[in-house]
C-alpha positions as CSV (number, residue, x, y, z in Angstrom):
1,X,0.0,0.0,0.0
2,X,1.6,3.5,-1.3
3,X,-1.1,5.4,0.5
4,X,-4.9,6.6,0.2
5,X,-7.0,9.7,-1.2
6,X,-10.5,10.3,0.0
7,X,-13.3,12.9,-1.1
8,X,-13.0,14.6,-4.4
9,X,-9.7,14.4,-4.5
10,X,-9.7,10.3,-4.7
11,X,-11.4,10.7,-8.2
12,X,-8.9,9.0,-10.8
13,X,-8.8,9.4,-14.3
14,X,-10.3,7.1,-16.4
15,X,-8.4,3.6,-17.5
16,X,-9.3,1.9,-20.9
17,X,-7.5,-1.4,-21.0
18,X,-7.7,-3.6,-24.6
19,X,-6.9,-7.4,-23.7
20,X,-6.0,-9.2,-26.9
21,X,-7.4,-12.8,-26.6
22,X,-10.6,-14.4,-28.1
23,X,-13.4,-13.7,-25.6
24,X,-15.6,-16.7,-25.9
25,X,-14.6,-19.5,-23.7
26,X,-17.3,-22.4,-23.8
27,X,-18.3,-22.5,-27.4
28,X,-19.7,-25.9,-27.0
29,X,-22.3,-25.1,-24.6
30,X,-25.0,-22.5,-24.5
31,X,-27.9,-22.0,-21.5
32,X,-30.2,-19.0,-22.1
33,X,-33.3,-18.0,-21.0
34,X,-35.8,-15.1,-22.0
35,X,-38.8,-13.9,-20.2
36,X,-41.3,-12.8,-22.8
37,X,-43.3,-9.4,-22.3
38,X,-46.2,-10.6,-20.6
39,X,-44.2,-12.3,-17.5
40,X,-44.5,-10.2,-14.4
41,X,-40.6,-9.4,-13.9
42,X,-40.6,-8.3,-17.4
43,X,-44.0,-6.5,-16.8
44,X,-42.1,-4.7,-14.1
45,X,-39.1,-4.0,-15.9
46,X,-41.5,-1.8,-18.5
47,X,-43.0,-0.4,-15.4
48,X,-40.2,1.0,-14.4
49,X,-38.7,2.6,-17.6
50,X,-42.0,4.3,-18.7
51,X,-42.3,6.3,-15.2
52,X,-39.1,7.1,-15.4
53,X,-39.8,8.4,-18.9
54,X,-42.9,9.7,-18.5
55,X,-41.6,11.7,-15.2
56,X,-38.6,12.7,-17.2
57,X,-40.4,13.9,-20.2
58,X,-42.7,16.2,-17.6
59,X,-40.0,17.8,-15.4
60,X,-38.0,18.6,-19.1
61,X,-41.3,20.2,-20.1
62,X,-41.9,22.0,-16.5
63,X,-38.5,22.8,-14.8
64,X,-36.5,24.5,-17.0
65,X,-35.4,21.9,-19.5
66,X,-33.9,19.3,-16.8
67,X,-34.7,16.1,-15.3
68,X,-34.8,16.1,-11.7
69,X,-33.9,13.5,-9.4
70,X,-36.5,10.3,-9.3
71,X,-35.5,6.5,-9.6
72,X,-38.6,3.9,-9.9
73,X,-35.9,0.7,-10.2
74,X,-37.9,-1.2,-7.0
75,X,-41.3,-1.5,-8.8
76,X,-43.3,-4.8,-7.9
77,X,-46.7,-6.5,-9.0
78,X,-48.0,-8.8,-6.9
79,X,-50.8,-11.1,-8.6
80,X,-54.3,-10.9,-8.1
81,X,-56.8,-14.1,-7.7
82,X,-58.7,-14.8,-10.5
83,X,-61.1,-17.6,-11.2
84,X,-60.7,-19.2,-14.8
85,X,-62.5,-21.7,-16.6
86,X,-62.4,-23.0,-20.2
87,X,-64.3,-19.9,-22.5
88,X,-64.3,-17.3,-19.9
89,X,-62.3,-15.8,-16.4
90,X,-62.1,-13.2,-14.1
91,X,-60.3,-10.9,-11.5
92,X,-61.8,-11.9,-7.9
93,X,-58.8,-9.8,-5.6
94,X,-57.0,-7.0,-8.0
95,X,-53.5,-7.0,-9.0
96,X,-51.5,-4.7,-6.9
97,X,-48.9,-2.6,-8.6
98,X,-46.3,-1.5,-5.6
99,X,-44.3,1.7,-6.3
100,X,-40.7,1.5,-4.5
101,X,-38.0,4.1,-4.8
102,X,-37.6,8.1,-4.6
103,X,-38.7,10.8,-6.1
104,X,-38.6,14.5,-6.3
105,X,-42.3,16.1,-5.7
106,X,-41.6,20.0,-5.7
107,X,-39.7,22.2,-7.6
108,X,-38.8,25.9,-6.8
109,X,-41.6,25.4,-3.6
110,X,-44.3,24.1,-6.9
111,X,-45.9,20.7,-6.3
112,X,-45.3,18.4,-9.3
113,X,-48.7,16.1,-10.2
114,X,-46.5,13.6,-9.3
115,X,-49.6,10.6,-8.7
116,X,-51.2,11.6,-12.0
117,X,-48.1,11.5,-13.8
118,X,-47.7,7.7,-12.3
119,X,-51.4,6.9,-12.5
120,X,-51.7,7.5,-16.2
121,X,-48.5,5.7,-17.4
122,X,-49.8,2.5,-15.2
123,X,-53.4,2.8,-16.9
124,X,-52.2,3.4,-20.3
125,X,-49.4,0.2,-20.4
126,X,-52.7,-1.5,-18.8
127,X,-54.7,-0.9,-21.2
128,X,-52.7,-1.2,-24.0
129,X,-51.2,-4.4,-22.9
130,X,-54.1,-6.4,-21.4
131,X,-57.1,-4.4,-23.1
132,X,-59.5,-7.6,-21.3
133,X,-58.3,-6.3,-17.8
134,X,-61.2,-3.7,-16.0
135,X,-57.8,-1.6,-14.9
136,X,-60.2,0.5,-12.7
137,X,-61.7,-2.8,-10.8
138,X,-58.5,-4.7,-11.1
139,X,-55.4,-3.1,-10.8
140,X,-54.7,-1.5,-7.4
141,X,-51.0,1.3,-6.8
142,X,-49.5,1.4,-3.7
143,X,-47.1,4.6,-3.3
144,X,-44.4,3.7,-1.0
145,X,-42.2,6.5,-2.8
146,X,-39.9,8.5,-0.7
147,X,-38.5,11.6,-1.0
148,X,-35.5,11.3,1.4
149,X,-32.2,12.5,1.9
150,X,-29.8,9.8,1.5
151,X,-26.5,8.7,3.4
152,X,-23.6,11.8,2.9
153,X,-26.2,14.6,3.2
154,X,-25.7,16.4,6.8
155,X,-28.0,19.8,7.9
156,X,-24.8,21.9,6.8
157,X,-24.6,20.6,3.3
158,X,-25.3,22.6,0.1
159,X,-26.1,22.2,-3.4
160,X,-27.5,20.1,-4.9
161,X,-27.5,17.2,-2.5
162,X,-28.8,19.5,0.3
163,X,-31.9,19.5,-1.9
164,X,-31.8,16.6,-4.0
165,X,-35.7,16.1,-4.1
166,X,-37.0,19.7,-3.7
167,X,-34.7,21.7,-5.4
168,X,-34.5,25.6,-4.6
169,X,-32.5,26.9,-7.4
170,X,-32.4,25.8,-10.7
171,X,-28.5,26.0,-10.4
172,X,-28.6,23.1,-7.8
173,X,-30.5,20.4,-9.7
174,X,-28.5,16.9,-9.0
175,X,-27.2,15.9,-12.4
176,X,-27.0,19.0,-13.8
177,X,-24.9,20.9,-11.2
178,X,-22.4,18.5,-12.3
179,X,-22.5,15.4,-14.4
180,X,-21.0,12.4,-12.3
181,X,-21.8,9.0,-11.7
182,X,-24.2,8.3,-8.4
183,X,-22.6,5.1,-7.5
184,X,-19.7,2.9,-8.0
185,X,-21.4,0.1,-10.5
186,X,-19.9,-2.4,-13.2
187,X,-21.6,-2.9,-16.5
188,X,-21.0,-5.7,-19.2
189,X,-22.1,-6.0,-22.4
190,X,-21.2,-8.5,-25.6
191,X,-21.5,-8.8,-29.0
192,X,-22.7,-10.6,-31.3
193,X,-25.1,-12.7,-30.2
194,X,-24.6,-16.3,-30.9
195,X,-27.1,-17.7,-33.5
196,X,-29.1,-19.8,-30.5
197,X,-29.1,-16.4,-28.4
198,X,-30.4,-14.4,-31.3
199,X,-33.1,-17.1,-32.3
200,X,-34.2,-17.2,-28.9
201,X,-34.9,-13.7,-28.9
202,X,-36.3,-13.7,-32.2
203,X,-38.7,-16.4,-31.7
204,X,-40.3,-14.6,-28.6
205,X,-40.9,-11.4,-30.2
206,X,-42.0,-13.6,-33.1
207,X,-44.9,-14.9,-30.9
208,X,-45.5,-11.8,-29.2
209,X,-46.4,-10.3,-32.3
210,X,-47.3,-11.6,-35.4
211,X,-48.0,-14.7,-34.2
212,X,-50.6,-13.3,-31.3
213,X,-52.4,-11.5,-34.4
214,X,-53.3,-14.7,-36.3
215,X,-54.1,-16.9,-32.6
216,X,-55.9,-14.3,-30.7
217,X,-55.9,-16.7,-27.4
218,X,-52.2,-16.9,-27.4
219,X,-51.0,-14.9,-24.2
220,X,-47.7,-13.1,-23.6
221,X,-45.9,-14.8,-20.7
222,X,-44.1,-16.7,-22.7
223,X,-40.9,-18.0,-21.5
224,X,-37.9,-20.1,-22.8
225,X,-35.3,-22.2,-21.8
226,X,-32.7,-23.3,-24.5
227,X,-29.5,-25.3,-24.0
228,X,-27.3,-26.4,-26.5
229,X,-24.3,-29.2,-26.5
230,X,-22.8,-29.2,-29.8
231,X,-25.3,-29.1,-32.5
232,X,-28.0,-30.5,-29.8
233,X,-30.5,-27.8,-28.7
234,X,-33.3,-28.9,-26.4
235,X,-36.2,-25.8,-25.8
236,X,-38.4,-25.5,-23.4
237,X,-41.3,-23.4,-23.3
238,X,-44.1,-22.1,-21.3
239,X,-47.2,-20.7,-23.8
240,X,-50.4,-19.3,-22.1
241,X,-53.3,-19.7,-23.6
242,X,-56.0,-16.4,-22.6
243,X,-59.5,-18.3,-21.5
244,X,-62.0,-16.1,-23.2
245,X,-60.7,-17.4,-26.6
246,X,-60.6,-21.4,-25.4
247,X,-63.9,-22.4,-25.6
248,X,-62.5,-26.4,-24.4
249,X,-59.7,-28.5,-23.2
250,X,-59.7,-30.5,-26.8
251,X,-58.7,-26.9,-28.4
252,X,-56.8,-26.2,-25.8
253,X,-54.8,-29.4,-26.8
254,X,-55.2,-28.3,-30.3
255,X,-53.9,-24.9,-29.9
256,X,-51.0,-26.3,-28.2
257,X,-50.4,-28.6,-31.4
258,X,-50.5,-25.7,-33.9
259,X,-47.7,-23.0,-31.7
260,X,-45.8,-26.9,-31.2
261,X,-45.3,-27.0,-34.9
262,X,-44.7,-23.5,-35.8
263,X,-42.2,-23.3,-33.3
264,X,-40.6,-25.7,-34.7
265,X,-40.8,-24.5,-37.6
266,X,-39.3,-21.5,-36.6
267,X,-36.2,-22.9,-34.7
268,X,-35.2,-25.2,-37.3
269,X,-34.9,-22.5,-40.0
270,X,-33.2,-20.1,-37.6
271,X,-30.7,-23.1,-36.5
272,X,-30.4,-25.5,-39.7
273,X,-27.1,-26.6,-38.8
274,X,-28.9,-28.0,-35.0
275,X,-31.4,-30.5,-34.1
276,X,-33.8,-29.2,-31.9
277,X,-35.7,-30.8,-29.5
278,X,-38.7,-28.8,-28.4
279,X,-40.9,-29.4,-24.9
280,X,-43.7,-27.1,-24.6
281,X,-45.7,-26.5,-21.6
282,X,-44.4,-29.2,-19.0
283,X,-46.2,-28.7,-16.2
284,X,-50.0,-29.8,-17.8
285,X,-51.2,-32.6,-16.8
286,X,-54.2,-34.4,-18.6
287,X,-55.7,-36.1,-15.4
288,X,-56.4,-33.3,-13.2
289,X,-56.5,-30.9,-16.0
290,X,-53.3,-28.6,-14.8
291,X,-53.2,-26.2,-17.7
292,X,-51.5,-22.9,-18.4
293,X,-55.3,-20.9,-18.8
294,X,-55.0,-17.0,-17.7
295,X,-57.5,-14.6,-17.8
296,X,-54.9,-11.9,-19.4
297,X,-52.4,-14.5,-20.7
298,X,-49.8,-13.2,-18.5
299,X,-49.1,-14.6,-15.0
300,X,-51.3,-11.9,-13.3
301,X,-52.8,-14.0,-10.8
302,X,-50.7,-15.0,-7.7
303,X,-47.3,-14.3,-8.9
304,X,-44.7,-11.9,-8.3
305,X,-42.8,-9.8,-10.2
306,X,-40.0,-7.6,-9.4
307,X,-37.7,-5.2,-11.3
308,X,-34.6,-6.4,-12.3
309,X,-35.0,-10.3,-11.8
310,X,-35.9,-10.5,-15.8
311,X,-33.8,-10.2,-19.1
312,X,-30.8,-7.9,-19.4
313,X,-30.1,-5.1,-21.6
314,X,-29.5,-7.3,-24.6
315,X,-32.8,-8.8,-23.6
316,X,-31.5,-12.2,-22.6
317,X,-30.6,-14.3,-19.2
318,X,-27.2,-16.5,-20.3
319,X,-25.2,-18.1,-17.4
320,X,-22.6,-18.7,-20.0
321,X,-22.2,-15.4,-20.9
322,X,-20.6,-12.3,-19.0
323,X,-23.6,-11.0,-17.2
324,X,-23.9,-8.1,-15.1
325,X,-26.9,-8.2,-12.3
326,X,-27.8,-4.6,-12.2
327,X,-31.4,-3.7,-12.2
328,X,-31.1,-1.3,-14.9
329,X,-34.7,-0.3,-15.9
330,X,-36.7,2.0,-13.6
331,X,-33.3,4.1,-12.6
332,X,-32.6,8.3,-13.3
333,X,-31.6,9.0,-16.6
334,X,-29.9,11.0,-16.4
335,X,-26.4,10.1,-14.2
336,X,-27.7,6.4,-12.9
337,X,-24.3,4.6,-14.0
338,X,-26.3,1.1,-13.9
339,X,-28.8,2.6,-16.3
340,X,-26.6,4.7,-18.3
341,X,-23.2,2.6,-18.5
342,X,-25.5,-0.9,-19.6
343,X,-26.4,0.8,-22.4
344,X,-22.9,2.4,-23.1
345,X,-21.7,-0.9,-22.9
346,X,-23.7,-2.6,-25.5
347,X,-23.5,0.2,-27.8
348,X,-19.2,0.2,-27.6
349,X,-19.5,-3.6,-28.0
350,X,-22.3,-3.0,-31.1
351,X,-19.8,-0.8,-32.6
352,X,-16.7,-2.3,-32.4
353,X,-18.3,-6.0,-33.7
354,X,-20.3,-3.7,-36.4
355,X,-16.7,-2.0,-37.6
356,X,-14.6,-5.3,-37.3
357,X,-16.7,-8.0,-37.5
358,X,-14.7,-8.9,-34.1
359,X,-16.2,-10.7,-30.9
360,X,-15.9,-8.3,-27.9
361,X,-16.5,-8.2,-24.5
362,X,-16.8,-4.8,-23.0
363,X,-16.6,-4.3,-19.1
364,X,-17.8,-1.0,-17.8
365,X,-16.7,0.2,-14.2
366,X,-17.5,3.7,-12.8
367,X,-16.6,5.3,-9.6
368,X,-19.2,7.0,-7.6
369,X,-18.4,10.9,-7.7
370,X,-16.3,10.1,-11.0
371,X,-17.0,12.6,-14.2
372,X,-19.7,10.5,-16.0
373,X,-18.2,10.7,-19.5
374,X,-15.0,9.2,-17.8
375,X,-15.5,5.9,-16.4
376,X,-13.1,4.8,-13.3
377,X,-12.1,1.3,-15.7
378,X,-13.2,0.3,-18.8
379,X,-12.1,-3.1,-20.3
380,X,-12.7,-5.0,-23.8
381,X,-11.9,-8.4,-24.3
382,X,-11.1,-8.4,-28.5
383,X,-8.7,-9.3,-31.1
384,X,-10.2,-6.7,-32.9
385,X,-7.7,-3.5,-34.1
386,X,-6.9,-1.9,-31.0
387,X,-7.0,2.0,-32.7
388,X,-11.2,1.2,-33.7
389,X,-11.5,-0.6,-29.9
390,X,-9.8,2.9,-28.6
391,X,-12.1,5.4,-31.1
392,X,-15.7,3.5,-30.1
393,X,-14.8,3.4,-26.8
394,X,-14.1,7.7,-27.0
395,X,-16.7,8.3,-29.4
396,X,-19.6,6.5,-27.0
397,X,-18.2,8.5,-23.9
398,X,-17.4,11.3,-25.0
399,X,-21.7,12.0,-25.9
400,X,-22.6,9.9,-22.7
401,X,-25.8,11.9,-23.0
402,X,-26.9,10.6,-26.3
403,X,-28.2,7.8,-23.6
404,X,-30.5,9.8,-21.7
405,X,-31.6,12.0,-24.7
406,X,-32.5,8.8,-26.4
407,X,-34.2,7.0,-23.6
408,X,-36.5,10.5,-22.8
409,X,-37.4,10.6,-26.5
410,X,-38.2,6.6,-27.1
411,X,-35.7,5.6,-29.6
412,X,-34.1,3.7,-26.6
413,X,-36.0,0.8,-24.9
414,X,-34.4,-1.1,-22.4
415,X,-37.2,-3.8,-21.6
């Protein structure tokens, strides 16, 4: 140990470090997963980003141009009970949408419509996601939102942190008074995705749309499993069917027959160098008639869902794969290094493969208090030409708030 800094005066320099070797380790063997859109976590994960983006599109609108400090990344939905049967189904209890996190309510001494703001981004995603759902009748908020001072901020304090969630001055809004990371956080991203990964993800939003538009009792928690030794992939998947549109347990079956083969379909033209083995729906059971029946055709009845326990940025789960376990989706904008950094991450790794045709691996590591443009360590794993690895790396920080401005206007989704 040569000695120790502390306070603003610890804040190093960034470090890019280029590692020359061929990132993938285990190209034999692939485990991934996907939640599809309809599956609570993955309902929460959308949660999450459009109040942040509906708040942060209001306080740009109201308070001089700036985002002010808010972060909705501890949204839950816990299930409500619902009796189903074969051509119909209801809500009995209602789904209860928990709100966990901070935000800011005032600014300059004004009272922001704070509730409405939340309220109508719940009930619009509602209705436009599960238009068979009364939202009024079924779908409770709890606001457990906070707007306190965190750890660091003492009664002599100024600035911005002094009033981090009712700011005085427009001088002393948090993000703006300086742009720095809020916390010390590592981000990974990879690129490309490996042909399984990206048929995985293709064949989910393959159901989830088009497919949904022909079978109008297919639902939306849709989730698979794929693992792959060699040129051996075995799939399983979970399809819900939505009980309205089944009028009987034989078209159940049948129903199960016809998203069987087009699946299958699917996969094998996505992966025609693989055999595929394909298990859909495990759990059924013919005797006692166990099947997955929903009234929405997402697992809105008795389960939980919580942000950050669904896909990652690249929209994927892969135990295989680098994988960071930041909650990304619910978080500010605007200086949130897990939100911002995730996406910096896949972008630089994007780019480089994009310019090089090169694997990469790029490792993201900021230091809370560090300038936001200039990360504490940044690492990628390549053999691609060092000089393009060092210009993508620059070119992504150096407009670090192309991320926000994207997110805010909706050409960035992370969910």
């Amino acid at each position: 140990m040569t000695g120790f800094l502390h306070g603003e005066t610890a804040v190093r320099a960034g470090r890019l470090d280029v590692v020359p070797v061929e990132p993938w380790l285990d190209c034999d063997t692939e485990l991934i997963e996907r939640k599809g859109i309809g599956h609570p976590d993955s309902i929460c994960d959308a949660l999450a980003s459009l109040l942040s983006q509906a708040y942060a599109r209001y306080t740009i609108e109201h308070c001089d141009g700036m985002i002010l400090h808010h972060q909705f990344d501890k949204v839950m939905i816990i299930g409500g009970r619902t009796e189903v049967w074969f051509g119909g189904g209801k809500f009995v209890e209602p789904i209860r949408v928990v709100l966990g996190g901070r935000v800011s309510r005032t600014y300059l001494g004004r009272q922001l419509p704070v509730e409405d703001i939340l309220r109508g981004t719940i009930r619009s995603f509602f209705t436009a996601r599960f238009p068979m759902i009364d939202f009024d009748k079924s779908v409770t908020i709890s606001d457990f939102l906070t707007s306190h001072a965190g750890p660091g901020t003492l009664t002599t304090s100024s600035g911005a942190i002094a009033n981090m969630f009712d700011p005085v001055q427009r001088s002393a809004v948090r993000g703006y008074e300086e742009l720095v990371a809020n916390d010390t956080s590592f981000c990974v991203a990879y690129a490309p995705l490996s042909p399984l990964e990206q048929a995985v993800v293709d064949l989910e939003r393959h159901l989830t749309g088009e497919t949904r538009r022909r079978h109008p009792w297919l639902g939306t928690d849709i989730k698979i499993m794929a693992y792959r030794q060699g040129r051996s992939v075995d799939v399983t998947a979970c399809i819900p069917q939505i009980a309205s549109a089944v009028p009987s347990y034989k078209d159940y079956k049948a129903n199960l027959d016809v998203i069987c083969g087009e699946i299958h379909d699917f996969l094998s033209e996505s992966l025609p160098s693989c055999t595929v083995r394909l298990s859909v729906n495990t759990k059924d059971r013919d005797s006692t008639q166990n099947v997955y029946l929903t009234v929405s055709g997402a697992s809105l009845s008795g389960d939980i869902g919580v942000v950050g326990r669904g896909n990652r940025t690249n929209g994927l789960i892969t135990s295989r794969r680098p994988m960071s376990l930041e909650g990304t989706n619910g978080k500010n904008p605007r200086y949130y290094a897990g939100f911002v950094y995730a996406v910096a991450t896949k972008r630089i790794a994007t780019q480089i493969h994009e310019a090089t045709g090169a694997a990469n691996i790029v490792e993201i590591v900021s230091q809370n208090g560090g300038k936001l443009s200039d990360p504490w360590h940044t690492r990628v794993i390549t053999k691609a030409d060092e000089a393009t690895v060092h210009s993508t790396v620059e070119r992504v920080l150096a407009n670090i708030e192309d991320v926000t401005d994207d997110f805010v206007a909706g050409t960035l989704v992370n969910y």
